[in-house]
OpenMM code with the backbone's topology and positions (N, CA, C; nanometers):
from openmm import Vec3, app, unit

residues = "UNK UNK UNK UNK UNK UNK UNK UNK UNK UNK UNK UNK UNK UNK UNK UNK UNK UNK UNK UNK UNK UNK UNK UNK UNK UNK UNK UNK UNK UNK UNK UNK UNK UNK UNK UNK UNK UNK UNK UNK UNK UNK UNK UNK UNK UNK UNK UNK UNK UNK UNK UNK UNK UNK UNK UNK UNK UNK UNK UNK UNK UNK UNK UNK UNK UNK UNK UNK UNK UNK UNK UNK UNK UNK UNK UNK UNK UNK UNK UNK UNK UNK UNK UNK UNK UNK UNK UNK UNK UNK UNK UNK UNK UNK UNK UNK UNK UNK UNK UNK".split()
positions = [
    Vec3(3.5953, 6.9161, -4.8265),
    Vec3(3.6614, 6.8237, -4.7377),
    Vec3(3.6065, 6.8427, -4.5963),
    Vec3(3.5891, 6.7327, -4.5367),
    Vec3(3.4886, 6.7185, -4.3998),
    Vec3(3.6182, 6.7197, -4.3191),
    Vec3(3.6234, 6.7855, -4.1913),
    Vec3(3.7906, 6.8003, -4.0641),
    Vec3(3.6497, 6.7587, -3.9645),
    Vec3(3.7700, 6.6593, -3.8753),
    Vec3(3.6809, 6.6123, -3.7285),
    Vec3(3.7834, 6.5661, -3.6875),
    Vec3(3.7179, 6.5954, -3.5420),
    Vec3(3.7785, 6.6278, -3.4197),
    Vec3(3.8596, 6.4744, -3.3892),
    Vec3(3.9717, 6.4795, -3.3211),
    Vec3(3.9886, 6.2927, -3.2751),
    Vec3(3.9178, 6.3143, -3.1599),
    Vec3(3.8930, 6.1435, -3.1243),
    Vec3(3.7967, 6.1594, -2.9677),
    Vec3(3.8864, 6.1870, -2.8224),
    Vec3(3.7546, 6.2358, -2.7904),
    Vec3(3.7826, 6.2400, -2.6647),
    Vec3(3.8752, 6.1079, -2.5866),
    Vec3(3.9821, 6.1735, -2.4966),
    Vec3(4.0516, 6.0353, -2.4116),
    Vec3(3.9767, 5.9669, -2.3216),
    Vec3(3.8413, 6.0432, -2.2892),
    Vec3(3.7487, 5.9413, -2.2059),
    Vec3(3.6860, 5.8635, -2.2674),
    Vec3(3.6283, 5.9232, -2.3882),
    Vec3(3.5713, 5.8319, -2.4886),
    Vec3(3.6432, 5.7290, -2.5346),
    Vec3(3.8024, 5.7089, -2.5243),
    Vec3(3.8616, 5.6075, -2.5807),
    Vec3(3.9015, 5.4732, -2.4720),
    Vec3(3.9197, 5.5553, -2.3683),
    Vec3(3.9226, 5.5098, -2.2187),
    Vec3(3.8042, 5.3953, -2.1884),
    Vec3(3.6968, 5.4273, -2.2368),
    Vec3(3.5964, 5.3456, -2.2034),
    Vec3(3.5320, 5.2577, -2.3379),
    Vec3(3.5921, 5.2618, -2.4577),
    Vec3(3.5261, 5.1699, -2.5581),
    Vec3(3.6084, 5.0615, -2.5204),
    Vec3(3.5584, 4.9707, -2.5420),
    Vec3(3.5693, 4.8159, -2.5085),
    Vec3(3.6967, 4.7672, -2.6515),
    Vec3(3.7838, 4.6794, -2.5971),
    Vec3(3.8906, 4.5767, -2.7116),
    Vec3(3.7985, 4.5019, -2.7890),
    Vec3(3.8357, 4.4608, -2.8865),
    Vec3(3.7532, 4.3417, -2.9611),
    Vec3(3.8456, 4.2205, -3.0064),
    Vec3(3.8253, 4.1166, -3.0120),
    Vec3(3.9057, 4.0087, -3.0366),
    Vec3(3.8358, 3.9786, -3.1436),
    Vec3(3.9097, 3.9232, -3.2896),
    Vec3(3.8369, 3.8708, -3.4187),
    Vec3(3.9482, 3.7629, -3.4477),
    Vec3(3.8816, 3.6321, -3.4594),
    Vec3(3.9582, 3.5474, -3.5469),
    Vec3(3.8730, 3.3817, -3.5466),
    Vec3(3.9042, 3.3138, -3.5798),
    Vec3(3.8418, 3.1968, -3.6090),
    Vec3(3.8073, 3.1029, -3.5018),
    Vec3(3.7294, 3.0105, -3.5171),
    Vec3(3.6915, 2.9089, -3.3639),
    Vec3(3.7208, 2.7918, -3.4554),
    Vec3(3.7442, 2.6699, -3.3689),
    Vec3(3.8074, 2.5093, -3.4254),
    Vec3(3.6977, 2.4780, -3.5231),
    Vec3(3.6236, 2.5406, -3.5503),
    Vec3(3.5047, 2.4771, -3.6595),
    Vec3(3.4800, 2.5762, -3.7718),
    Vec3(3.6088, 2.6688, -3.7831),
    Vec3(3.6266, 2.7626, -3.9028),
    Vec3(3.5328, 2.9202, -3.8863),
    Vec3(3.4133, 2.8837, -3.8161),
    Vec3(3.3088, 3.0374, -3.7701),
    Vec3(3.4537, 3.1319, -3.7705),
    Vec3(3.3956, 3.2523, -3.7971),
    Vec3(3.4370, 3.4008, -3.7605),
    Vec3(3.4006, 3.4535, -3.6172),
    Vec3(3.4667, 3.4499, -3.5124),
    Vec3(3.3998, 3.5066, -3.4000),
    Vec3(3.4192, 3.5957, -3.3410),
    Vec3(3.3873, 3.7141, -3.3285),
    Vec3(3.4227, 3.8266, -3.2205),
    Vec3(3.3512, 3.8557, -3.0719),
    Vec3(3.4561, 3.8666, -2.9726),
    Vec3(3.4185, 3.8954, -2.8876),
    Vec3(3.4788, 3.9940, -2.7931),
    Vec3(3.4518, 4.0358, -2.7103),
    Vec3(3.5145, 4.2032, -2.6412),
    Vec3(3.6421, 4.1152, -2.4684),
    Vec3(3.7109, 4.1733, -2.4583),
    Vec3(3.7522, 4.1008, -2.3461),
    Vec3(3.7140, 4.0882, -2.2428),
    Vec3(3.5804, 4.1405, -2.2175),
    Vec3(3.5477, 4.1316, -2.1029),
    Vec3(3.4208, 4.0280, -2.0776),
    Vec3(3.3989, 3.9398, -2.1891),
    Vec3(3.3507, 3.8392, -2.2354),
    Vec3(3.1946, 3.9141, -2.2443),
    Vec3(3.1438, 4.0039, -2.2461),
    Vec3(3.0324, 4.0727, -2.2456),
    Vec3(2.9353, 4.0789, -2.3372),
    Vec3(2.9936, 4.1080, -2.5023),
    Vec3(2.9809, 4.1096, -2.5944),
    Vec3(3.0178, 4.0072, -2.7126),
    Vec3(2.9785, 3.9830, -2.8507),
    Vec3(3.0462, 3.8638, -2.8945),
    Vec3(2.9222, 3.8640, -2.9917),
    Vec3(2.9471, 3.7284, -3.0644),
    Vec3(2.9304, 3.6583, -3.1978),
    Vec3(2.9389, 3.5956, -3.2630),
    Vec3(2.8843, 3.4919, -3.3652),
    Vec3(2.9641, 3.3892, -3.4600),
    Vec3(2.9226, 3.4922, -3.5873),
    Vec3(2.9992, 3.5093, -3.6568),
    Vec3(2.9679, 3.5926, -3.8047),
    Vec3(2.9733, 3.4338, -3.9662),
    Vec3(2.9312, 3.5061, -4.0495),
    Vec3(2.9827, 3.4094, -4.1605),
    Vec3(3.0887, 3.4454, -4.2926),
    Vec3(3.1692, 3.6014, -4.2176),
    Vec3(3.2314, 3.6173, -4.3320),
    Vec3(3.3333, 3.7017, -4.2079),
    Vec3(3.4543, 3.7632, -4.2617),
    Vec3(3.5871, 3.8496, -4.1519),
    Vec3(3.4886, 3.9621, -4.1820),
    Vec3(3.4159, 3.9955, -4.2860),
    Vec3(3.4087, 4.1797, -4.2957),
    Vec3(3.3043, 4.1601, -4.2176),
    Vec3(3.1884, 4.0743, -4.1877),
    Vec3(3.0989, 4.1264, -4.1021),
    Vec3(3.1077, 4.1037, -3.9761),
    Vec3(3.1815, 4.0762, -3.9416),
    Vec3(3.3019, 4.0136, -3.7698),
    Vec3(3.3629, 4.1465, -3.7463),
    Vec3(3.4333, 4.2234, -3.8421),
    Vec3(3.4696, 4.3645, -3.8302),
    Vec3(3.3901, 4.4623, -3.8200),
    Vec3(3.2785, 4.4686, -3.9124),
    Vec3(3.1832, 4.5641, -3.8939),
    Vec3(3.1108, 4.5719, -3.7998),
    Vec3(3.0893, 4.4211, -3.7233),
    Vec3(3.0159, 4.4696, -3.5406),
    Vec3(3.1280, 4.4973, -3.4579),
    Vec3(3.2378, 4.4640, -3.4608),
    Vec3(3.3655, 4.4959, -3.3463),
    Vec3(3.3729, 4.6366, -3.3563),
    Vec3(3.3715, 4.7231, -3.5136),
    Vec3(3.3734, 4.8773, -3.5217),
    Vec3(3.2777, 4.9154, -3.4682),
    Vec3(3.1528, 4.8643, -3.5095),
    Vec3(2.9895, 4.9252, -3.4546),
    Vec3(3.0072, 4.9494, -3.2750),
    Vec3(3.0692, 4.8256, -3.2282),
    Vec3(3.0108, 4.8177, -3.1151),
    Vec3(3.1542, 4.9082, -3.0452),
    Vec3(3.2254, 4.9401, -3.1238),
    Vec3(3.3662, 5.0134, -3.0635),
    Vec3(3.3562, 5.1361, -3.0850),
    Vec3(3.2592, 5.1750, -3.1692),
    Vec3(3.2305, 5.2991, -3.1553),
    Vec3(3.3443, 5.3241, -3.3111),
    Vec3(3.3766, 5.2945, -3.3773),
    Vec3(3.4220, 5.2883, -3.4758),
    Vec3(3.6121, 5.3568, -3.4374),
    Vec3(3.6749, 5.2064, -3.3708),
    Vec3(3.7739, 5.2639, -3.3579),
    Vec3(3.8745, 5.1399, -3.4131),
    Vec3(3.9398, 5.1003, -3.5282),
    Vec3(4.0368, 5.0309, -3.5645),
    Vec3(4.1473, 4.9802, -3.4834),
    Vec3(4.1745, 5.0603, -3.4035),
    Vec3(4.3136, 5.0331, -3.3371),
    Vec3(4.2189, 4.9598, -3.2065),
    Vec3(4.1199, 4.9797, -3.1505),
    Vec3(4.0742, 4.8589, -3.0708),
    Vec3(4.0311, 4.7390, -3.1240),
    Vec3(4.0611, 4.6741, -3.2430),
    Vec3(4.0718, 4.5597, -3.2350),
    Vec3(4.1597, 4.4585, -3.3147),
    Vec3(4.1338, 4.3851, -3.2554),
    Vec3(4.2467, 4.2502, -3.2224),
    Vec3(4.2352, 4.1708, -3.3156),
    Vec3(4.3096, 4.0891, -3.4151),
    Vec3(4.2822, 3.9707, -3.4963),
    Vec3(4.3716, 3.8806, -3.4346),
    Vec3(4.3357, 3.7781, -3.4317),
    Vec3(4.4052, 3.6416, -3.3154),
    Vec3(4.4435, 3.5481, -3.4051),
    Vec3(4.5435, 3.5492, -3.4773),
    Vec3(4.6065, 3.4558, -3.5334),
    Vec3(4.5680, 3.3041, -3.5038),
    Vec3(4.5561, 3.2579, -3.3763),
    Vec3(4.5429, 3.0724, -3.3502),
    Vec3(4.3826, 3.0970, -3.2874),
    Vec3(4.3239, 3.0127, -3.2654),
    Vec3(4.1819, 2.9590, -3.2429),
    Vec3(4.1022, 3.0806, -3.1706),
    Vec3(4.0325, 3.0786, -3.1553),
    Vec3(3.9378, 3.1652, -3.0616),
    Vec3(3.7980, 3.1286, -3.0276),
    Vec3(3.7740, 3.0998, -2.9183),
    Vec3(3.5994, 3.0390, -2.9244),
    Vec3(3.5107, 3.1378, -2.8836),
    Vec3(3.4149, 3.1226, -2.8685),
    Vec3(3.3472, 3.2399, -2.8090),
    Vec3(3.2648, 3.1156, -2.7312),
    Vec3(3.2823, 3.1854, -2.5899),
    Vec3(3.2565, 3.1698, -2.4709),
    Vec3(3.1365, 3.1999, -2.4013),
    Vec3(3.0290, 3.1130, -2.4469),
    Vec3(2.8733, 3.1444, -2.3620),
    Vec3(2.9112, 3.1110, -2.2087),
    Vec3(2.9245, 3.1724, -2.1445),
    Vec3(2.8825, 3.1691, -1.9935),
    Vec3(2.7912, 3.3042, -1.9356),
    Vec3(2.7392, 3.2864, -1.8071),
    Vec3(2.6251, 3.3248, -1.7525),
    Vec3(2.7482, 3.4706, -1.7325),
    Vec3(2.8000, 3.4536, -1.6801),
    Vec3(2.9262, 3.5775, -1.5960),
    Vec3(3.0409, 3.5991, -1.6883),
    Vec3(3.0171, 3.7333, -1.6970),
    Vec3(3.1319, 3.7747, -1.7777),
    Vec3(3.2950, 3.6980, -1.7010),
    Vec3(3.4206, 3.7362, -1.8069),
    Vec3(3.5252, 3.7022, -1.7656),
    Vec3(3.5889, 3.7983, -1.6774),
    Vec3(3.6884, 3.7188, -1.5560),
    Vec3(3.7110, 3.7943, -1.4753),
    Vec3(3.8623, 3.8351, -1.5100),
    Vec3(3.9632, 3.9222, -1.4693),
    Vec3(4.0698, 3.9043, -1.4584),
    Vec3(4.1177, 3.8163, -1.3579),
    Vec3(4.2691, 3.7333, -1.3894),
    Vec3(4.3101, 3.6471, -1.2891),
    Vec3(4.2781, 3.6734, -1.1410),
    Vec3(4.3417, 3.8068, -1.1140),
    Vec3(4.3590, 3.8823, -1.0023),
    Vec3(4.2133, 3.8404, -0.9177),
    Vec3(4.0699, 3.8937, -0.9528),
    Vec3(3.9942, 3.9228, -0.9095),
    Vec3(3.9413, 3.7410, -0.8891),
    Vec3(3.9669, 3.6892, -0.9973),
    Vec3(3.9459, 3.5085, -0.9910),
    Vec3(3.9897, 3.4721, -0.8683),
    Vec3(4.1181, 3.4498, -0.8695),
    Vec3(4.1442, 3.4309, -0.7261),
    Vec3(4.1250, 3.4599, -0.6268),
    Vec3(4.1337, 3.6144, -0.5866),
    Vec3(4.0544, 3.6819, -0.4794),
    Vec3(3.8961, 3.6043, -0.4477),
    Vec3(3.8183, 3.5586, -0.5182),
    Vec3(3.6799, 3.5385, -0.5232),
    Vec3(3.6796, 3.4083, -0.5102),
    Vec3(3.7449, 3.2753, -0.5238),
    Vec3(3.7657, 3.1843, -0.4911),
    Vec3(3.8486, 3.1547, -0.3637),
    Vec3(3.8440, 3.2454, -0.3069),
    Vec3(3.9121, 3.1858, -0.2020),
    Vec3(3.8370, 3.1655, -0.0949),
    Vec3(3.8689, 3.0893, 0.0164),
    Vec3(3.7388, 3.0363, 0.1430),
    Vec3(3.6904, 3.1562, 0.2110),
    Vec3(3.5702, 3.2057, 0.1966),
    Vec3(3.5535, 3.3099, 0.2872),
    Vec3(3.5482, 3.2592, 0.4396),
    Vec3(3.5478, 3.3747, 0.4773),
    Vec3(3.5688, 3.4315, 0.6396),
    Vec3(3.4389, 3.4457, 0.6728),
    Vec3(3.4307, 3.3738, 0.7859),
    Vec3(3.2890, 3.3386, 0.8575),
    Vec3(3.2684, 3.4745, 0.8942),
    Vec3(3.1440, 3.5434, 0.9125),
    Vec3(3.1106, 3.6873, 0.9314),
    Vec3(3.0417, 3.6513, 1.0631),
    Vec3(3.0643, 3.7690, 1.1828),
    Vec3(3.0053, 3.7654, 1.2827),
    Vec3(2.8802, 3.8392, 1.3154),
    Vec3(2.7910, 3.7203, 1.3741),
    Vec3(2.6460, 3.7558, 1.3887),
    Vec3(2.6458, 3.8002, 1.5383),
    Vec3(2.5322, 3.9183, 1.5123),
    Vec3(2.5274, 3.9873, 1.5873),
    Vec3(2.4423, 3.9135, 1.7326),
    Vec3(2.4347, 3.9225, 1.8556),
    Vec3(2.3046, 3.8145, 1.9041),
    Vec3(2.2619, 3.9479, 2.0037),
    Vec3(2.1368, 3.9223, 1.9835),
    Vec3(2.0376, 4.0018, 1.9946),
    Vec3(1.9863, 3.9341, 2.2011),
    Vec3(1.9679, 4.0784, 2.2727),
    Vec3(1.9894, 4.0033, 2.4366),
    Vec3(1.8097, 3.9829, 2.4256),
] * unit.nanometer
topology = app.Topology()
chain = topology.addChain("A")
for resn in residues:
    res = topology.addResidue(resn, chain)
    for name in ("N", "CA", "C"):
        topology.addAtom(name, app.Element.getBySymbol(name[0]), res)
C-alpha cells in the first residue's frame, strides 16, 4: 500500500477552480475562472481529465455548472467586478512636468 502526503496549503492556495459543463450547442467546455485556461472537449471524461491535469489533480477544485456555460475567447483574461469598475472609470489627467 502506497501513503502520501496531502498537499501543501500553498500548493492548494494557488491551483486554479475549473468550471465543467455544457455550452448552447451541447460541446463539453471547461474553463478556469480566471478565464485563462479552457476548452471545447467531445465527451465529460475528457473535460475532467484536463480540469484535473491542469489542477494539478485536485477534485474538489472543480465545478460542474448545471445551466449553460460558454467558453469565452477574449484577448484579456476575466476581471473581477471590483477591479472592472475601478478600470473603467475616467481617468485623472496626470501632471506634466514643464521643463524651464
Amino acid at each position: 500500500m502506497r501513503h502520501t502526503e496531502p498537499p501543501s496549503p500553498s500548493l492548494c492556495s494557488q491551483s486554479p477552480m475549473f468550471l465543467i459543463g455544457r455550452d448552447s450547442e451541447g460541446h463539453w467546455v471547461v474553463r478556469d475562472l480566471q478565464g485563462l485556461r479552457g476548452g471545447l472537449f467531445v465527451d465529460r471524461t475528457k473535460a475532467l481529465k484536463f480540469a484535473l491535469f491542469e489542477n494539478g489533480n485536485r477534485p474538489q477544485a472543480v465545478i460542474m455548472v448545471p445551466g449553460i456555460l460558454e467558453l469565452g475567447l477574449s484577448a484579456e483574461p476575466r476581471r473581477p467586478a471590483k477591479t472592472a469598475a475601478r478600470t473603467s472609470a475616467t481617468p485623472q489627467p496626470s501632471v506634466a512636468a514643464v521643463a524651464a
